[in-house]
C-alpha positions in Angstrom: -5.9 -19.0 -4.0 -5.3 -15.4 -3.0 -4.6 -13.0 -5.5 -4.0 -9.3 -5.6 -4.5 -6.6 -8.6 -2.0 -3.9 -7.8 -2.1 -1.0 -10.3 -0.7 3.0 -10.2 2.4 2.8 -9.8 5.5 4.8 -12.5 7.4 7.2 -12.5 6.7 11.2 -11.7 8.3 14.2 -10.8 9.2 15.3 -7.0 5.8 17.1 -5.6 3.9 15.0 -8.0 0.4 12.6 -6.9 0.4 9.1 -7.4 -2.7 6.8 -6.4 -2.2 2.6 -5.9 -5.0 0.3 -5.9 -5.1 -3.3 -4.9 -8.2 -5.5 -5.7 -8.3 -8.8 -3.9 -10.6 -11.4 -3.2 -13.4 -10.7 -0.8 -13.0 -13.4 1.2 -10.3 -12.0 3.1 -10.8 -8.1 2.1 -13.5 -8.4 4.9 -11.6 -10.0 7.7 -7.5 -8.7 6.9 -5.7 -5.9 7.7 -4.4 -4.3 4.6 -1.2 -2.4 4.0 1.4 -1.3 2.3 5.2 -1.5 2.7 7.5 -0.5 0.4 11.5 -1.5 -0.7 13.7 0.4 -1.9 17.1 -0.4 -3.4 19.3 -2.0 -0.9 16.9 -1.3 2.1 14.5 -3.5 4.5 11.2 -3.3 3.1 9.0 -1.0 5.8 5.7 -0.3 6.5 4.0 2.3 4.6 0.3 2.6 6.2 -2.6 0.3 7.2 -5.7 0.1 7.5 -8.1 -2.5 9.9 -11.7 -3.7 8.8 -13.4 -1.2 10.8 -11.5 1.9 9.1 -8.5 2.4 11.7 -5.0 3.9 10.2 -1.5 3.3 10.9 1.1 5.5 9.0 5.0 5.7 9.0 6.6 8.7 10.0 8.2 9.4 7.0 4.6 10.0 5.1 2.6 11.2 7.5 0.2 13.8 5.8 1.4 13.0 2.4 0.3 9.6 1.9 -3.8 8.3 2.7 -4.8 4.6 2.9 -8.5 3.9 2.1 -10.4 1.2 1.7 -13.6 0.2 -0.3 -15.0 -2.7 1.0 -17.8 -3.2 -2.0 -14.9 -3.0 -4.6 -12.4 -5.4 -2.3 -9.7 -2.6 -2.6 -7.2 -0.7 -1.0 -5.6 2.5 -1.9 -2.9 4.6 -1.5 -2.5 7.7 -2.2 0.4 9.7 -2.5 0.7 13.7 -2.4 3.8 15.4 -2.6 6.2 12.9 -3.4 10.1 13.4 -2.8 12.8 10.7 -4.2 13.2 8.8 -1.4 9.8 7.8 -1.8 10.9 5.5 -4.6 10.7 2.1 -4.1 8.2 -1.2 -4.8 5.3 -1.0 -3.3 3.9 -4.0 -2.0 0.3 -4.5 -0.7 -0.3 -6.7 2.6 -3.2 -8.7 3.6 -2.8 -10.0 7.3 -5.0 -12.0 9.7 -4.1 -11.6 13.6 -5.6 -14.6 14.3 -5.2 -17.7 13.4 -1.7 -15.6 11.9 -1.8 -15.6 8.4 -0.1 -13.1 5.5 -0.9 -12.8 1.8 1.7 -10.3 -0.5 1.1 -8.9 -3.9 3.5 -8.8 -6.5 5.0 -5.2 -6.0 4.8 -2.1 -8.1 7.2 0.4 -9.0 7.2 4.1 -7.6 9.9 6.5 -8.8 9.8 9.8 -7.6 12.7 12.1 -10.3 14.1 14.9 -8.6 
């Protein structure tokens, strides 16, 4: 059984920092990519940023040099985190564990961002 710890999410002003963390099990951690995504109120849930074993990144548009994935593969976690934050940042934030091949996709159970203007 697959299980993630997601932790740093609440609530903080716009321009504020916020840093998530997801712990997982290392039996994946070493072979998944890991991400983020994020869904707000009424809207698709979207890619936030990812990161593959060997340390690639992947970032949306809309947070490009705000927001930095990491990952520490001794600890089994991912982070996120999150300069400069604006409203429309707010949303649950889900981490994302997938496995190209054979195709397989674990999710955590969200955590809450808001971003007060």
């Amino acid at each position: 059984q697959v299980q993630f710890v997601e932790s740093g999410g609440g609530l903080v002003q716009s321009g504020g920092s916020l840093r998530l963390s997801c712990a997982t099990s290392g039996n994946i951690f070493s072979i998944y990519i890991m991400s983020w995504y994020r869904q707000a109120p009424g809207k698709q849930r979207e890619l936030v940023a990812s990161i593959t074993t060997s340390g690639s990144t992947n970032y949306a548009d809309s947070v490009k040099g705000r927001f930095t994935i990491s990952r520490d593969n001794a600890k089994n976690t991912v982070y996120l985190q999150m300069n400069s934050l604006k409203p429309e940042d707010t949303a649950v934030y889900y981490c994302n564990a997938r496995r190209p091949l054979p195709p397989q996709v674990y999710w955590g159970q969200g955590i809450q961002v808001t971003v007060s203007s």
